[in-house]
BALOZA-764971 format. One record per residue: x, y, z of N, C-alpha, C in turn. Coordinates in pm, whole numbers. Example, Ala and Ser with C-alpha at 12.3 -4.5 7.8 and 13.67 -1.06 7.14 Angstrom:
% residues 2
{n.east 1319 n.north -569 n.up 780 ca.east 1230 ca.north -450 ca.up 780 c.east 1320 c.north -330 c.up 780}
{n.east 1285 n.north -225 n.up 708 ca.east 1367 ca.north -106 ca.up 714 c.east 1290 c.north 3 c.up 787}
% end
This chain:
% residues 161
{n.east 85 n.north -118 n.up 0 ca.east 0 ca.north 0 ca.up 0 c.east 89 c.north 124 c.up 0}
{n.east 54 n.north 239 n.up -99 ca.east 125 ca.north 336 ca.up -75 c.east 132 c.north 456 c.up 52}
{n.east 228 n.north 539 n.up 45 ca.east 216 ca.north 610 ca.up 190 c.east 139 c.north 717 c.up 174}
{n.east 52 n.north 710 n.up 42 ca.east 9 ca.north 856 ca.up 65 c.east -198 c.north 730 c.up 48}
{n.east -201 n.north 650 n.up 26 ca.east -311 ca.north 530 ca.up 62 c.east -361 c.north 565 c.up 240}
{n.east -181 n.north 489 n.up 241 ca.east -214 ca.north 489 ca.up 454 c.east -232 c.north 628 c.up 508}
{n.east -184 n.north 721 n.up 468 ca.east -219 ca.north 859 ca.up 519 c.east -359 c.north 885 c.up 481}
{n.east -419 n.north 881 n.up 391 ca.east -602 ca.north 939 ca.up 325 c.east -677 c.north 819 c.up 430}
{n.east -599 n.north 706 n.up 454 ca.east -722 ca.north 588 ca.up 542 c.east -708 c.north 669 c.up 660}
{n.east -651 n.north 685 n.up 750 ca.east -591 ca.north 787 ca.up 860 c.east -679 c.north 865 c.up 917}
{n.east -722 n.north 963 n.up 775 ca.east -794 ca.north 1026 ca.up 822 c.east -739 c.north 1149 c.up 808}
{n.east -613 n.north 1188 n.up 776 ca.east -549 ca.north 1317 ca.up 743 c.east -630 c.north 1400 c.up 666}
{n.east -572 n.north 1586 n.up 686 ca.east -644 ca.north 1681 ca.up 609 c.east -638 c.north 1616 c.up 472}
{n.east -721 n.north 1669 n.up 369 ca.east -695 ca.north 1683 ca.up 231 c.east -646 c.north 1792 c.up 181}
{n.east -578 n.north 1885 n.up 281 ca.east -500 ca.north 2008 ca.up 228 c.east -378 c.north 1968 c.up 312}
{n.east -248 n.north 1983 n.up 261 ca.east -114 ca.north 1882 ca.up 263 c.east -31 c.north 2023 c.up 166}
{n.east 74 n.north 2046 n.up 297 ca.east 200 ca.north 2152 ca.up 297 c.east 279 c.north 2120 c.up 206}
{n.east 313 n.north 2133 n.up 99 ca.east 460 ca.north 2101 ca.up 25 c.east 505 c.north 2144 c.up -42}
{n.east 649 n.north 2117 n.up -21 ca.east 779 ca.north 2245 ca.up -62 c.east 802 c.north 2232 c.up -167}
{n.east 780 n.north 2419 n.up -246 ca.east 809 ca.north 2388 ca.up -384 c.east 992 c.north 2337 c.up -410}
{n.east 1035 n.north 2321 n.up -520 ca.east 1186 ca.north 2246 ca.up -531 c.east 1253 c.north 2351 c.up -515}
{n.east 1211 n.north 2487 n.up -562 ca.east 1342 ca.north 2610 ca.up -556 c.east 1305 c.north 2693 c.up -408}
{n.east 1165 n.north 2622 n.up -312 ca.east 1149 ca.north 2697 ca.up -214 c.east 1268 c.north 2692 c.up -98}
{n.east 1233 n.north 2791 n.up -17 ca.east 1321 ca.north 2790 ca.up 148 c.east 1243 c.north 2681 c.up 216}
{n.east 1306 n.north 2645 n.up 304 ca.east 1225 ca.north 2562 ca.up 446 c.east 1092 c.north 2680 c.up 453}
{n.east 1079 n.north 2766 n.up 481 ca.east 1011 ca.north 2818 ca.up 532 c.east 889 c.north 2835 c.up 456}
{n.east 878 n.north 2857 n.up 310 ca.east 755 ca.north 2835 ca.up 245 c.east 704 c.north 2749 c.up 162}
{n.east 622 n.north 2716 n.up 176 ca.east 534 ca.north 2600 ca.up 143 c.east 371 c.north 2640 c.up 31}
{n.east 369 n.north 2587 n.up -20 ca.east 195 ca.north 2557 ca.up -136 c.east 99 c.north 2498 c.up -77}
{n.east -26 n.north 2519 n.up -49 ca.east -111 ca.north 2371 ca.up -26 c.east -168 c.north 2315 c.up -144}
{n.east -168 n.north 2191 n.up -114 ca.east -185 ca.north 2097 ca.up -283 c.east -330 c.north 2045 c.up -211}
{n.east -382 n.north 2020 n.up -305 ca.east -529 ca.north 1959 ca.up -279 c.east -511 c.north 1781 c.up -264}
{n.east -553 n.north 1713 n.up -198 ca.east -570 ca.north 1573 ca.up -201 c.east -706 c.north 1502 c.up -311}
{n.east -691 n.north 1489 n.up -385 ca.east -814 ca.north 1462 ca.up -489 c.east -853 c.north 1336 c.up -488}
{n.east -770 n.north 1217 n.up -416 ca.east -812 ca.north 1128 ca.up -325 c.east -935 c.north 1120 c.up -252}
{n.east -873 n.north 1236 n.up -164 ca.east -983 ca.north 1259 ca.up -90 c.east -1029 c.north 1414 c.up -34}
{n.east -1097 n.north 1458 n.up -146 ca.east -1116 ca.north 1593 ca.up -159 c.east -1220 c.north 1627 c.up -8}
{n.east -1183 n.north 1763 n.up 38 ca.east -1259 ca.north 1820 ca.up 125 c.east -1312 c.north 1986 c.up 71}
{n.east -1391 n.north 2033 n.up 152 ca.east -1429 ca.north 2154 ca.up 140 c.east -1405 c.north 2241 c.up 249}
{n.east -1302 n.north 2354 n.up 255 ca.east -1311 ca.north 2430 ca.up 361 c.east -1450 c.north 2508 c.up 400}
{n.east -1416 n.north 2573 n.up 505 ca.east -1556 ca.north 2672 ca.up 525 c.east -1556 c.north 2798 c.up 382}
{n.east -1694 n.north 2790 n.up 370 ca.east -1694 ca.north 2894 ca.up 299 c.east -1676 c.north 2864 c.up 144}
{n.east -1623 n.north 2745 n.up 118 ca.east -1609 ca.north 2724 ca.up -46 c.east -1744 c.north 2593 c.up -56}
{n.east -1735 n.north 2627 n.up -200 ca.east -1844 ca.north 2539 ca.up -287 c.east -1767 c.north 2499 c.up -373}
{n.east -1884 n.north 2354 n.up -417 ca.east -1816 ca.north 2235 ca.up -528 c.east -1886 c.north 2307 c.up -609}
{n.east -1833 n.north 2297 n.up -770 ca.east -1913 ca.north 2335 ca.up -926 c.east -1849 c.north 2263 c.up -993}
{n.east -1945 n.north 2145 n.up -1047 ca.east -1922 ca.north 2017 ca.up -1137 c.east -1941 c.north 2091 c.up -1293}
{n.east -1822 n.north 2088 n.up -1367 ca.east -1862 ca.north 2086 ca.up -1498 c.east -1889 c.north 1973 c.up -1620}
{n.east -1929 n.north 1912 n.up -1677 ca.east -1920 ca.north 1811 ca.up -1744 c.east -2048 c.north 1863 c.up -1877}
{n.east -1968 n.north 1778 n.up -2014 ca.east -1973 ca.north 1760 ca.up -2127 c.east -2074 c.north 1609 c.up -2114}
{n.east -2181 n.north 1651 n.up -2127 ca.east -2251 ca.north 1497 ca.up -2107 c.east -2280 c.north 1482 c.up -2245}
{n.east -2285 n.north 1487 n.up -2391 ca.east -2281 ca.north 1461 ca.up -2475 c.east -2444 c.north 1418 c.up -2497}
{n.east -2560 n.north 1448 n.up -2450 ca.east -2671 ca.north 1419 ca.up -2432 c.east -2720 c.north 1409 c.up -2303}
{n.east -2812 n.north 1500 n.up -2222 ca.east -2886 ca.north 1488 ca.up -2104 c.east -2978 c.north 1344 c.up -2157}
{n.east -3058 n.north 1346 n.up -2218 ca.east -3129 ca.north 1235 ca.up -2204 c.east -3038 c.north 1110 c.up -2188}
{n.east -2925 n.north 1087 n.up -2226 ca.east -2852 ca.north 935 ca.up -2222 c.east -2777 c.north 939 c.up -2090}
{n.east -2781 n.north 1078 n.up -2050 ca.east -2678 ca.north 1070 ca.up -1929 c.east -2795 c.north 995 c.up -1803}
{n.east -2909 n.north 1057 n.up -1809 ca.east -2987 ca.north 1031 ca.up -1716 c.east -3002 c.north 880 c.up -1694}
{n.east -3007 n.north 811 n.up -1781 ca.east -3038 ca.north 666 ca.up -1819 c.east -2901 c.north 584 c.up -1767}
{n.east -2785 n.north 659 n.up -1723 ca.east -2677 ca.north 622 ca.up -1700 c.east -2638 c.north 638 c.up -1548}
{n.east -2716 n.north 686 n.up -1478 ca.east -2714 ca.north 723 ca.up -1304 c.east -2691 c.north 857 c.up -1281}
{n.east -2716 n.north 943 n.up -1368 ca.east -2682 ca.north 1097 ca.up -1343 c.east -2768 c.north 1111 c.up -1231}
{n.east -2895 n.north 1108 n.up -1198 ca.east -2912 ca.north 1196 ca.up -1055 c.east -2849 c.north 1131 c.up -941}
{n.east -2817 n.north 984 n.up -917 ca.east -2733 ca.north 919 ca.up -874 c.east -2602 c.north 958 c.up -807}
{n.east -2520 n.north 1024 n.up -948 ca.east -2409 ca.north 1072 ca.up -926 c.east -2418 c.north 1240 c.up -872}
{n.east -2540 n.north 1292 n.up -873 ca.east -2526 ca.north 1413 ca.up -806 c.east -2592 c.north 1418 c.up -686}
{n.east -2618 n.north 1303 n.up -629 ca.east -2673 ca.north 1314 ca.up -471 c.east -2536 c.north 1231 c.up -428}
{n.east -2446 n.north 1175 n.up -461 ca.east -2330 ca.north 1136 ca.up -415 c.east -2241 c.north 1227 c.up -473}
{n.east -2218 n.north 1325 n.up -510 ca.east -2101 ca.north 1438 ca.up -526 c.east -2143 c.north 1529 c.up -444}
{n.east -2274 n.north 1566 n.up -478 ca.east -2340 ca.north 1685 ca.up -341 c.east -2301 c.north 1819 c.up -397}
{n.east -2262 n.north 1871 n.up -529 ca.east -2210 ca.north 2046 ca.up -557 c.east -2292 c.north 2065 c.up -528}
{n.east -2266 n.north 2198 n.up -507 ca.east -2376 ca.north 2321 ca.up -505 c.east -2405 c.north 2377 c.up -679}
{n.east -2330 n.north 2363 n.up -768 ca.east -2379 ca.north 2362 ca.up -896 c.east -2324 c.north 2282 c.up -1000}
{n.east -2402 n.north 2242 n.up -1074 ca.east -2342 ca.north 2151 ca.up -1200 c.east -2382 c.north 2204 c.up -1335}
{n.east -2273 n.north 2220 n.up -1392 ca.east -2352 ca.north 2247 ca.up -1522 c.east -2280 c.north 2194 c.up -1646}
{n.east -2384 n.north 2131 n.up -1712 ca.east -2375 ca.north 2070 ca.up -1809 c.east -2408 c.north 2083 c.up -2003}
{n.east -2285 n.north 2058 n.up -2051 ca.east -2267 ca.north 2092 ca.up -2172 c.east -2280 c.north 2029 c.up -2278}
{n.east -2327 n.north 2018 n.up -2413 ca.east -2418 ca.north 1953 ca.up -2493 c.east -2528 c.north 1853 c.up -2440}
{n.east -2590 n.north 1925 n.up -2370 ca.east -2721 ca.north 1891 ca.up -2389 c.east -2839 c.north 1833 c.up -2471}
{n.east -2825 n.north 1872 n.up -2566 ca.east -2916 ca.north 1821 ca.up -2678 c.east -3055 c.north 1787 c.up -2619}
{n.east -3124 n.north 1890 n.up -2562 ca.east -3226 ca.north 1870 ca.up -2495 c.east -3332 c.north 1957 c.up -2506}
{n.east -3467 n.north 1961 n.up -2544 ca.east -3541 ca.north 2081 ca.up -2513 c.east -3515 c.north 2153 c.up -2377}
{n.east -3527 n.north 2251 n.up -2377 ca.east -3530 ca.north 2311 ca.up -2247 c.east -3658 c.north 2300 c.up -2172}
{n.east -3770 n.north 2334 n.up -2248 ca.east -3902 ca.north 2232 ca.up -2222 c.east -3891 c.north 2151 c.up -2176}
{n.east -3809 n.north 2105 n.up -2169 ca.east -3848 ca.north 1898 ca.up -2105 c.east -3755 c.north 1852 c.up -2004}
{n.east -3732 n.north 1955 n.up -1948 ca.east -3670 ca.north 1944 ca.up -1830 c.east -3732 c.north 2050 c.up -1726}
{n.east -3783 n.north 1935 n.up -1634 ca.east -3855 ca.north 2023 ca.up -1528 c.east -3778 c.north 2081 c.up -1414}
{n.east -3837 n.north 2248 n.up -1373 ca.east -3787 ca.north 2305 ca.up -1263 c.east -3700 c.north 2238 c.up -1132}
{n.east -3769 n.north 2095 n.up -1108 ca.east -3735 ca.north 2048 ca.up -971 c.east -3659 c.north 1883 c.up -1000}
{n.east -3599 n.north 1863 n.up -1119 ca.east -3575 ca.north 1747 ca.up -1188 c.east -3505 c.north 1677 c.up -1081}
{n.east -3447 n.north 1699 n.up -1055 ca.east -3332 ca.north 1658 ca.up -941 c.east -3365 c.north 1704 c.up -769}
{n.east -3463 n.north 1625 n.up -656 ca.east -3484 ca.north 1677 ca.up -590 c.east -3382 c.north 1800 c.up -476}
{n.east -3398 n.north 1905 n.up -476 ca.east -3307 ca.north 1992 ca.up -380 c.east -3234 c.north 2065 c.up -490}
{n.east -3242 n.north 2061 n.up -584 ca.east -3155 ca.north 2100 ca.up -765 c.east -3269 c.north 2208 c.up -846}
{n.east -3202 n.north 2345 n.up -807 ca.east -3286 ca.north 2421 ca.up -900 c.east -3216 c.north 2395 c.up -1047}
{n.east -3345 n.north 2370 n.up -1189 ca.east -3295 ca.north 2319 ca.up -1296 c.east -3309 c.north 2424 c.up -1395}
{n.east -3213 n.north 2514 n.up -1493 ca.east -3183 ca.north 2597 ca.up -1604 c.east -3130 c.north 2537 c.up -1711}
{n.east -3225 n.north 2555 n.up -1830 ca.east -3144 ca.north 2473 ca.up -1897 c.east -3194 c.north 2589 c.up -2056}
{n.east -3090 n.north 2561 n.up -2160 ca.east -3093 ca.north 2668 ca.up -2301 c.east -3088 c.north 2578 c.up -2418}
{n.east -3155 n.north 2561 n.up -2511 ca.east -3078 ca.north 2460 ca.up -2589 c.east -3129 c.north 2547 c.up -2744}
{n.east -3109 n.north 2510 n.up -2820 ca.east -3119 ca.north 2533 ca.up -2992 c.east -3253 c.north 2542 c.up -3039}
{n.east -3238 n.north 2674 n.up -3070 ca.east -3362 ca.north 2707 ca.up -3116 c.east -3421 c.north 2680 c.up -3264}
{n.east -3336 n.north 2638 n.up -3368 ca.east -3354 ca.north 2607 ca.up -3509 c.east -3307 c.north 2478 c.up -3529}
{n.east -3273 n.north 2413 n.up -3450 ca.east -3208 ca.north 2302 ca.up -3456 c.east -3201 c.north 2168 c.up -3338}
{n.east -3341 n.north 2146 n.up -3342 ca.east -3362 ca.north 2042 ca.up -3192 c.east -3276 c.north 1908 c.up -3209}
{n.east -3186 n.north 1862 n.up -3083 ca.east -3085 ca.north 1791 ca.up -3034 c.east -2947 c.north 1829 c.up -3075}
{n.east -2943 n.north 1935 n.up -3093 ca.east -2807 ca.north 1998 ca.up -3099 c.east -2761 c.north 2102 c.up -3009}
{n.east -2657 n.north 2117 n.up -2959 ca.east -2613 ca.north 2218 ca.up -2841 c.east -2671 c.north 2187 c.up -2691}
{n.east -2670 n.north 2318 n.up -2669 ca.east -2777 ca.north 2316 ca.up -2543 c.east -2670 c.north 2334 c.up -2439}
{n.east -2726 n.north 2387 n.up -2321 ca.east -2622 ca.north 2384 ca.up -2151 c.east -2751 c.north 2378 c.up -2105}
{n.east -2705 n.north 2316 n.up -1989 ca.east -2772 ca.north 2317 ca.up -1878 c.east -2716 c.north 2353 c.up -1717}
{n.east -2780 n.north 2402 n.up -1649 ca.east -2691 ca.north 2450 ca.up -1471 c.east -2881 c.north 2355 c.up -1406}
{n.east -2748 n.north 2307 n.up -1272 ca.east -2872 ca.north 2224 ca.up -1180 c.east -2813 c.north 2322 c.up -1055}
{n.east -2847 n.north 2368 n.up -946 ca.east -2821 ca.north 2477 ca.up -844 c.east -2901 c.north 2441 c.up -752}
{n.east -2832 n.north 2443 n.up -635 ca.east -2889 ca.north 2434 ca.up -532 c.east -2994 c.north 2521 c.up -453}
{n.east -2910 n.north 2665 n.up -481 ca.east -3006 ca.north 2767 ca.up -448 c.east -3071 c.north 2836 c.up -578}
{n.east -3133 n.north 2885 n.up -614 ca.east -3216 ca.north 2920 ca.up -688 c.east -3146 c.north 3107 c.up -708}
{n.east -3051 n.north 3108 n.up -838 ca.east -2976 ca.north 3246 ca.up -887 c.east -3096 c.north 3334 c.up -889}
{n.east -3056 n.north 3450 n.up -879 ca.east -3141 ca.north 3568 ca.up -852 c.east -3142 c.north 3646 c.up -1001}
{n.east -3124 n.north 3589 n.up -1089 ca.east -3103 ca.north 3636 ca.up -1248 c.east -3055 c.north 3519 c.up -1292}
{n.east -3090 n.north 3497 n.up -1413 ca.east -3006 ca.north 3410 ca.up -1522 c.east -3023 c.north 3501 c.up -1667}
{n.east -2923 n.north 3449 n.up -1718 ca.east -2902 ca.north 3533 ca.up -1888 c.east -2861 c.north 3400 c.up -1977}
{n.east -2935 n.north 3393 n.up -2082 ca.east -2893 ca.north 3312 ca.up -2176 c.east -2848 c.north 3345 c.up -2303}
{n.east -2806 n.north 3460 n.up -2274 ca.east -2795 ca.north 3513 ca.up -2429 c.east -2642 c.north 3590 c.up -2432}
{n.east -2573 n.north 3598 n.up -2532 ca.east -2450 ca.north 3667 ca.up -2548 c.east -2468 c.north 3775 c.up -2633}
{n.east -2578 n.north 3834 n.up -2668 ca.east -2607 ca.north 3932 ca.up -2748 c.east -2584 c.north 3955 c.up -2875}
{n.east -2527 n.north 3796 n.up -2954 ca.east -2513 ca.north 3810 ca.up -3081 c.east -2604 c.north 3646 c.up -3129}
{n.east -2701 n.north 3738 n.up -3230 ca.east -2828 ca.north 3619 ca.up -3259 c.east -2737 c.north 3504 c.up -3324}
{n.east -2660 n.north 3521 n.up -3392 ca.east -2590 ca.north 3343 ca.up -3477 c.east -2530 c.north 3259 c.up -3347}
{n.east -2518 n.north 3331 n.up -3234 ca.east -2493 ca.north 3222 ca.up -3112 c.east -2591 c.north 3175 c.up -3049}
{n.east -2671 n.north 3298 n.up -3015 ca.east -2828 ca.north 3320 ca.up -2872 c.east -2900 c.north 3210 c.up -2935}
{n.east -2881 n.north 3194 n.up -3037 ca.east -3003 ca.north 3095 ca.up -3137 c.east -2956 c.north 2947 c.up -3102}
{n.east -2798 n.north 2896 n.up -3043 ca.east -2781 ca.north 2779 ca.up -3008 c.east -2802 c.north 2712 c.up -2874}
{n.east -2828 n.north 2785 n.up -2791 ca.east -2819 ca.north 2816 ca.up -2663 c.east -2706 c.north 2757 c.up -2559}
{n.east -2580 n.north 2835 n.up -2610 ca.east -2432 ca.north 2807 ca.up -2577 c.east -2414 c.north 2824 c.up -2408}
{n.east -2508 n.north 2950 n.up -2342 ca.east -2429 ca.north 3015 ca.up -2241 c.east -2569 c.north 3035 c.up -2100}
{n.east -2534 n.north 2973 n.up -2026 ca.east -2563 ca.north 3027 ca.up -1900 c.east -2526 c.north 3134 c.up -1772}
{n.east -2544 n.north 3237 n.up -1749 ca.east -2477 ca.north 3309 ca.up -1683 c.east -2591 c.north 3304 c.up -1541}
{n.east -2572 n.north 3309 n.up -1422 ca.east -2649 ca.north 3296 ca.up -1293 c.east -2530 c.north 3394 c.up -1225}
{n.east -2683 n.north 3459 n.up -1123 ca.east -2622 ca.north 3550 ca.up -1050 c.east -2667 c.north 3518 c.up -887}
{n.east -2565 n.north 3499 n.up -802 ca.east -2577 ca.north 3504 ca.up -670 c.east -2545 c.north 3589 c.up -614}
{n.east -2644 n.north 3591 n.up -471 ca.east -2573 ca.north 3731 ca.up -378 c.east -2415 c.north 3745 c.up -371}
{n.east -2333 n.north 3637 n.up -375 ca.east -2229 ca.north 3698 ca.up -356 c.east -2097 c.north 3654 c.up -485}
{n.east -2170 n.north 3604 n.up -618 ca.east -2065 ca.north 3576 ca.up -731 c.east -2176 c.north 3590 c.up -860}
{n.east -2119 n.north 3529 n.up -946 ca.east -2207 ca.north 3509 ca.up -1080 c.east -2088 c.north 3419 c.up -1131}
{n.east -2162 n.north 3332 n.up -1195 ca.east -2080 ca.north 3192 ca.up -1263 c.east -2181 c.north 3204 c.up -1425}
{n.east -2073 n.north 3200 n.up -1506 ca.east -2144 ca.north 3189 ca.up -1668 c.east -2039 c.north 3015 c.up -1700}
{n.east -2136 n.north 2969 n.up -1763 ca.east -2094 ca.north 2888 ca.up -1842 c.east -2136 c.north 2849 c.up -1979}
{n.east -2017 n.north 2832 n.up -2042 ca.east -2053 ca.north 2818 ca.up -2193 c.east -1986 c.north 2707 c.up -2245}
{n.east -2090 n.north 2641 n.up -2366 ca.east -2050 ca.north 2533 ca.up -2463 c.east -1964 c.north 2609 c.up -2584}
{n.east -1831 n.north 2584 n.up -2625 ca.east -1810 ca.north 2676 ca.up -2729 c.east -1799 c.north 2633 c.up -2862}
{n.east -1825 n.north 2618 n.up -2977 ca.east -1852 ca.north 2512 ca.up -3066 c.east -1704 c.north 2501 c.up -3138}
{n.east -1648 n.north 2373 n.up -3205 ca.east -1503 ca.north 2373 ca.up -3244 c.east -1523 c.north 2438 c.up -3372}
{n.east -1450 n.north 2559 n.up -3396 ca.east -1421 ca.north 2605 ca.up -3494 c.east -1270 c.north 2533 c.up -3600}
{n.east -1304 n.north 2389 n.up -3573 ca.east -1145 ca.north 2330 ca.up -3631 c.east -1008 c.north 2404 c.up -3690}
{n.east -976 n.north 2314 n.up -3721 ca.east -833 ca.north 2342 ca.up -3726 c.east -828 c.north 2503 c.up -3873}
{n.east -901 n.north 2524 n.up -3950 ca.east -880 ca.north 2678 ca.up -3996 c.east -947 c.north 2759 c.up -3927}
{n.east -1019 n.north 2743 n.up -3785 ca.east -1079 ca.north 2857 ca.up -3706 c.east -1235 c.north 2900 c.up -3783}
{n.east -1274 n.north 2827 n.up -3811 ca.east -1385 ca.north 2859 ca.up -3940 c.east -1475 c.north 2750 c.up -3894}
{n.east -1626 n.north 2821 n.up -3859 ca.east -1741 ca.north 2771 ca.up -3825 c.east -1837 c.north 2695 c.up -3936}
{n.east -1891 n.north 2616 n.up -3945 ca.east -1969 ca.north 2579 ca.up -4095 c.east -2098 c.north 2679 c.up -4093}
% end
């Protein structure tokens, strides 16, 4: 078993002192344990993930996996989902936002699941050849605002079809 195994069984912090190579004794980084991740006071988890379809993810243990991760927000990218068809309370304790393509049903789409319920949301970037895919979520809390966006691959000449 490794020593950093027997230390996470232990019971040790998941925030762990260590010296950068060109540091003094005296200063130190904290590195995260992703083993075994913790949350200090005051911070929140925000899950991002590329589910390549809400409907297939669901069928796969997605609410599952978000009552055993526990964020406070998730948000999720290609969607391919009406926004219609995903209800307000989908996920019990999970306020549900979701944007998807307006000329083009099962393509694009984001979605944010939130615990508390943002005091604004914006779905739009103010230019219609995007607003029309529904790339971007922006939510506003009393004390941040988190946007997230799907961005489409403009391949290798930078050129959209």
């Amino acid at each position: 078993m490794s020593k950093r195994k027997r230390e996470s069984q232990k019971g040790t912090s998941s925030k762990k002192k260590r010296k950068l190579p060109s540091s003094s004794d005296e200063e130190s980084i904290e590195t995260t344990d992703f083993e075994n991740p913790s949350l200090a006071s005051g911070e929140i988890k925000i899950v991002t993930w590329n589910v390549a379809s809400f409907n297939a993810v669901q069928k796969k243990g997605f609410a599952d996996y978000v009552r055993q991760e526990d964020p406070f927000l998730i948000f999720l990218n290609e969607t391919k989902t009406a926004s219609s068809k995903v209800k307000e309370d989908h996920i019990e304790g999970y306020h549900a936002i979701f944007t998807s393509c307006s000329h083009k049903p099962g393509y694009s789409g984001v979605g944010l699941f939130s615990k508390v319920a943002p005091i604004s949301t914006e779905t739009n970037f103010g230019v219609e050849e995007l607003d029309c895919e529904g790339r971007m979520i922006t939510a506003e809390y009393d004390d941040f605002y988190i946007v997230g966006t799907y961005v489409p691959n403009a391949g290798q000449k930078l050129k959209r079809c």
